[in-house]
Every structure is written in structure tokens, then in C-alpha cells.
VOBABA-83263 format. One line per 4 residues: for each residue y, z, x of N, C-alpha, C, O. Coordinates in pm, 1 decimal. Layout:
Y/Z/X/Y/Z/X/Y/Z/X/Y/Z/X; ...
//
This chain:
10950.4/7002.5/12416.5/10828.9/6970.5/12343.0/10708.7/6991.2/12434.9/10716.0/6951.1/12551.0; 10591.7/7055.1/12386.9/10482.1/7083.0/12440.7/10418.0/6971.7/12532.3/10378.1/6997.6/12645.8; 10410.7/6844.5/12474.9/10329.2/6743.0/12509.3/10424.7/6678.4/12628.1/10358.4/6599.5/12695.3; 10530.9/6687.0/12662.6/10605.9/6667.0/12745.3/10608.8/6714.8/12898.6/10664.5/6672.2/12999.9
10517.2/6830.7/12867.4/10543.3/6931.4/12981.5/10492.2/6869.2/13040.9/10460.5/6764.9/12983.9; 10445.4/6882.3/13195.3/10392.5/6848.4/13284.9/10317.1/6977.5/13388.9/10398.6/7060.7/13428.7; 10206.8/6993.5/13422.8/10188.9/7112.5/13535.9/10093.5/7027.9/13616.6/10004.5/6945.0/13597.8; 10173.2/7106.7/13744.0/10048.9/7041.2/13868.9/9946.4/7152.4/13907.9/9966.8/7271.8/13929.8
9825.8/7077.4/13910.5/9705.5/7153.9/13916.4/9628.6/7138.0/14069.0/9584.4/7028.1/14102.5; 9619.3/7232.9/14139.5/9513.4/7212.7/14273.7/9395.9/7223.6/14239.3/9319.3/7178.1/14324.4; 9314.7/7291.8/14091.4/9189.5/7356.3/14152.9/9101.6/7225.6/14035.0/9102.9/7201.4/13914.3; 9024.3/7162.4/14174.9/8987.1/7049.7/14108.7/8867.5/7104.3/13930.7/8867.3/7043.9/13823.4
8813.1/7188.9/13955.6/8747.9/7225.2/13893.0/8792.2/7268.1/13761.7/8719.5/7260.5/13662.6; 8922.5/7317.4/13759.7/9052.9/7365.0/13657.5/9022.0/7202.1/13572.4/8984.5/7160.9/13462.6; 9059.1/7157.7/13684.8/9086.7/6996.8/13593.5/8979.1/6932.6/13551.5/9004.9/6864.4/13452.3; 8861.2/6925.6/13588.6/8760.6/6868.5/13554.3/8759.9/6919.9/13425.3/8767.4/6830.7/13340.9
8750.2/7092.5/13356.7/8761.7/7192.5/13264.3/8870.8/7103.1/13165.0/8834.4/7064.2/13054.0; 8981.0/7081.0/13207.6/9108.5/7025.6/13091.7/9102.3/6900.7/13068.0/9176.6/6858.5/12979.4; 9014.5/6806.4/13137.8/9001.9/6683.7/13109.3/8900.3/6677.1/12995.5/8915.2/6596.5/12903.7; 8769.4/6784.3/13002.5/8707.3/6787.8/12868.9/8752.8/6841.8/12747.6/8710.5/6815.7/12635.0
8860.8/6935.1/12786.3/8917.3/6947.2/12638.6/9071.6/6853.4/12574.2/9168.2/6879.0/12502.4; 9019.9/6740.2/12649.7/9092.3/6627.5/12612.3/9240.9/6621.6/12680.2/9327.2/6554.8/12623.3; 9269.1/6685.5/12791.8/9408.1/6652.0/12858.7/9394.4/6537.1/12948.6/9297.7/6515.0/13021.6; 9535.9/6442.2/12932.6/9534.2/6360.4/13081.6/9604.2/6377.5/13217.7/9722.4/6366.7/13250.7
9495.2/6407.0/13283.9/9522.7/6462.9/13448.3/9568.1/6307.1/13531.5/9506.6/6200.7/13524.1; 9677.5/6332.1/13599.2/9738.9/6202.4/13728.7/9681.0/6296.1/13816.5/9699.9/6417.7/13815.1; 9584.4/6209.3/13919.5/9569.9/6257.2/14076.8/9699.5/6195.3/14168.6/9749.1/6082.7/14169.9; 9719.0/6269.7/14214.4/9807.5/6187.0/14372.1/9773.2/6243.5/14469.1/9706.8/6345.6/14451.1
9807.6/6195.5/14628.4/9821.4/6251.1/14760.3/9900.4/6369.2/14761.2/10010.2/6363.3/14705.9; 9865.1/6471.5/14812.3/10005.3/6575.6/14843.9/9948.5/6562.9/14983.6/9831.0/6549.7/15017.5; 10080.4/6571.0/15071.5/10070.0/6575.5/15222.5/10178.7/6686.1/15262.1/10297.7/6688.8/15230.7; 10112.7/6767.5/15331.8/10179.3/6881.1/15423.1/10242.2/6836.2/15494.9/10215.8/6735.8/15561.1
10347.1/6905.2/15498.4/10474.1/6843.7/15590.9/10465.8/6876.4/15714.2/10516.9/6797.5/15793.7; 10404.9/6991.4/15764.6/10389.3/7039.0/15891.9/10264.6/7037.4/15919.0/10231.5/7140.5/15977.6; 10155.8/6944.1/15896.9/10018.0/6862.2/15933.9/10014.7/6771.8/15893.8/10109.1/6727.3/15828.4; 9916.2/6712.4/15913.5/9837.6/6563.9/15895.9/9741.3/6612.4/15760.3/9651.6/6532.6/15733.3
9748.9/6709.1/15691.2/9661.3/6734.7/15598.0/9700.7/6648.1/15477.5/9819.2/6627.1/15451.5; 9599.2/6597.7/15403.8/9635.4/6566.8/15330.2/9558.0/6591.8/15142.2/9446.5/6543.0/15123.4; 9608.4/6645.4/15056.8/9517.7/6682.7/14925.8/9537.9/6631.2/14838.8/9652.3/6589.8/14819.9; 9439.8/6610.1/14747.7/9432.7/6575.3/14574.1/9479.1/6658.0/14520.0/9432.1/6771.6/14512.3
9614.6/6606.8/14454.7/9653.9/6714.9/14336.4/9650.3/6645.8/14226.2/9645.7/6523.0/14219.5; 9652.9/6745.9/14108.4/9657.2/6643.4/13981.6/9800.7/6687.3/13866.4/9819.1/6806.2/13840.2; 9909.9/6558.5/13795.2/9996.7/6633.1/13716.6/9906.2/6619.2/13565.9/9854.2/6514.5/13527.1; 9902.7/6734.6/13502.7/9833.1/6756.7/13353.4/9907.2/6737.2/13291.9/10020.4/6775.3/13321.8
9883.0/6667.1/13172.2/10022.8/6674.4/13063.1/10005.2/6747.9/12926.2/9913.5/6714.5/12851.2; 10056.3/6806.4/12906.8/10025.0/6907.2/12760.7/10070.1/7026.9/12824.2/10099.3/7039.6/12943.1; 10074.1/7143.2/12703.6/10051.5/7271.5/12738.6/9874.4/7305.0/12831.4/9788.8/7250.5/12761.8; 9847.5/7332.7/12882.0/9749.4/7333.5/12996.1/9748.6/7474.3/12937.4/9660.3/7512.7/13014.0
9778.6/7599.3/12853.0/9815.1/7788.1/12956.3/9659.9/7784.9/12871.5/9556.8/7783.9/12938.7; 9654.0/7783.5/12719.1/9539.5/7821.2/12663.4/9374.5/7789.1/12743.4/9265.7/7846.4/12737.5; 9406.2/7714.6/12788.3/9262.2/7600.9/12812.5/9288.2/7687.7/12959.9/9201.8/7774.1/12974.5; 9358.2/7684.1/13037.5/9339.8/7767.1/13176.0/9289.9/7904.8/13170.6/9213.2/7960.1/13249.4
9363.5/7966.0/13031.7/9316.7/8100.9/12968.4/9193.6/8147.5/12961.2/9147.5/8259.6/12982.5; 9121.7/7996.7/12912.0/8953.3/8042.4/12893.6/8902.6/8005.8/13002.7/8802.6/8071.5/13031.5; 8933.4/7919.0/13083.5/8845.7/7875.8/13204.1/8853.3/8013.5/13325.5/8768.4/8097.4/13355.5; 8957.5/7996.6/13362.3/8943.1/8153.6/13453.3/8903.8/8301.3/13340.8/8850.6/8400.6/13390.5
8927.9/8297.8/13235.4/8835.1/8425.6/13177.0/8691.4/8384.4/13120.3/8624.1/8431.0/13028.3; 8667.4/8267.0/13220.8/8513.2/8259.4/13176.9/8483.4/8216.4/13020.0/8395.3/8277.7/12959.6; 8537.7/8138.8/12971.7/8470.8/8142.3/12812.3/8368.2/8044.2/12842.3/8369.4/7956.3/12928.5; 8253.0/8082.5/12732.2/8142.1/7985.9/12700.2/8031.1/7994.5/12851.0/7925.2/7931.7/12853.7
8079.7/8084.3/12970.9/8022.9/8093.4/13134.1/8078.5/7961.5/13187.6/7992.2/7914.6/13261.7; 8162.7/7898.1/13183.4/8254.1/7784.6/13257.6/8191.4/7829.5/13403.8/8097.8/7775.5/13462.7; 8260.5/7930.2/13440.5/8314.4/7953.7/13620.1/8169.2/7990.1/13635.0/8120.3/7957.2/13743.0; 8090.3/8050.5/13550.2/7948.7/8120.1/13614.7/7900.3/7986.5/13656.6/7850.5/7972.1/13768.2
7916.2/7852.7/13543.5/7846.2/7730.0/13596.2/7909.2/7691.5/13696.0/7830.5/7683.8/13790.3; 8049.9/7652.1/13735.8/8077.4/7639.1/13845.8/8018.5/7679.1/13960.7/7965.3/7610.8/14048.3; 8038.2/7838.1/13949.4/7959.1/7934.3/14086.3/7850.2/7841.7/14083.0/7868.4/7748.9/14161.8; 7729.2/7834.3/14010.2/7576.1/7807.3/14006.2/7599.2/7666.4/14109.8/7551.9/7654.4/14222.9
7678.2/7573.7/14043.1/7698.4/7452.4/14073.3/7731.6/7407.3/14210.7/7678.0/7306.4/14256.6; 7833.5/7490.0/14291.2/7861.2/7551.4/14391.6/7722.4/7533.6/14515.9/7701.9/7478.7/14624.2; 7659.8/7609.4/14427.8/7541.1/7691.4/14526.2/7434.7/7599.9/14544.4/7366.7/7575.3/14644.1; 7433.0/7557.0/14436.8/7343.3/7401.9/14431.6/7361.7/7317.0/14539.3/7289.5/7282.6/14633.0
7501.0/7284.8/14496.9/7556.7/7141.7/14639.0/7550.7/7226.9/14770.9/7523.4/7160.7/14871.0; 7567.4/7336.6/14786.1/7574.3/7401.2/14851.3/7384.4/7354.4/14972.1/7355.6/7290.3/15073.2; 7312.7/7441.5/14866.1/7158.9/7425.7/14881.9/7100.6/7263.2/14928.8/7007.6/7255.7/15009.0; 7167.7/7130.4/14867.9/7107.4/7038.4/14853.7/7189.2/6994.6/15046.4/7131.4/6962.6/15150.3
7286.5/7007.7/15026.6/7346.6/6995.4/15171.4/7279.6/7047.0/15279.9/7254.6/6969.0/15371.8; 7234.8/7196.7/15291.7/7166.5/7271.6/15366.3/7051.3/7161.2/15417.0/7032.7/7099.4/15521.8; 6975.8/7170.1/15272.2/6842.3/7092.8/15292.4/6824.0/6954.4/15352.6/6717.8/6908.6/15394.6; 6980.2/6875.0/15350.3/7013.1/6709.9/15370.1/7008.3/6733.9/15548.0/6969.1/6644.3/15622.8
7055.5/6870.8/15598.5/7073.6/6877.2/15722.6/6941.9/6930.5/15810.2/6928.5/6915.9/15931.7; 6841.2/7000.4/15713.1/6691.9/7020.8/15785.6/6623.4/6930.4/15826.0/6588.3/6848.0/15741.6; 6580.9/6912.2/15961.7/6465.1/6818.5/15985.1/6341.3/6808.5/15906.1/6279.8/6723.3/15842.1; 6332.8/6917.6/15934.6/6159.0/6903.4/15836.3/6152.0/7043.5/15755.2/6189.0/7156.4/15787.5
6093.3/6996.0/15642.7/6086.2/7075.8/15491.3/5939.0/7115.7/15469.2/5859.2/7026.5/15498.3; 5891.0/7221.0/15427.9/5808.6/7290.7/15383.2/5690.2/7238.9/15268.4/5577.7/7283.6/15246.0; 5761.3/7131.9/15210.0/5696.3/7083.2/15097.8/5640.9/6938.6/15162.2/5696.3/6875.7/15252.4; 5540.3/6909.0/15105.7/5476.4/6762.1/15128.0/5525.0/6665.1/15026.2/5530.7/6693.9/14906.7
5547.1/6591.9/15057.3/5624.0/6408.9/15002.6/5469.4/6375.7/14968.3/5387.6/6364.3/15059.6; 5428.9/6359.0/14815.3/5334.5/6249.5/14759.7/5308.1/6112.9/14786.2/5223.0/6052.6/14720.9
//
């Protein structure tokens, strides 16, 4: 049965994507056996293939917002690490 299945997901962003079209994602620890690393994985429950289908082929610009989103945190970090900024504080 479909709703039975289970898939484990790494790409947090995948999941953020399947949690809005109503799946329930489990996070756990995954730990590398040959490091000290340690990651968030998540098990999805449902068929997950359709909803992964549109997210990596971009439906609706998903991944373009991602990218954008990306670049943002990306930008706001940059800027968290500049001493002094270009613009004047009111």
C-alpha cells in the first residue's frame, strides 16, 4: 500500500517542498560511521515520486526560489560578517 511506504530524504529543501503538499516527514540523526559527522535526515511517508517529480523539474519555479533563497542567506551572511556598510542607519 502506497501510504505505507516509507523514503528517506537528505535534501532538506525536498522536504520542506513535501511537507507543503501535505506529507509527514520524521527527522532523525544519521551518523557516519567512519566520522564524527553527524546529519538530519528525514523518513517521508506516502508515495513521495510525484511531488519529487515536480520539485526537481521545477514546477510552479520551486528550485528557481530555492536558488534565489540561497543567495539571499547567502548575501545577508556576507553582510552579518562586514564591519562597516555603505548605507547610513537613520
Amino acid at each position: 500500500m502506497a501510504q505505507d511506504k516509507v523514503t528517506t530524504v537528505e535534501d532538506a529543501n525536498l522536504v520542506a517542498y513535501l511537507v507543503t503538499k501535505g506529507f509527514v516527514a520524521i527527522p532523525y540523526i544519521k551518523e557516519a560511521k567512519d566520522s564524527d559527522q553527524r546529519r538530519v535526515i528525514w523518513d517521508v511517508q506516502g508515495d513521495i515520486e510525484p511531488a519529487r517529480q515536480e520539485f526537481y523539474g521545477n514546477v510552479n519555479g520551486i528550485r528557481d526560489f530555492v536558488r534565489s533563497l540561497k543567495e539571499v542567506r547567502q548575501d545577508m551572511h556576507t553582510m552579518r560578517g562586514m564591519t562597516t556598510t555603505n548605507k547610513e542607519v537613520d
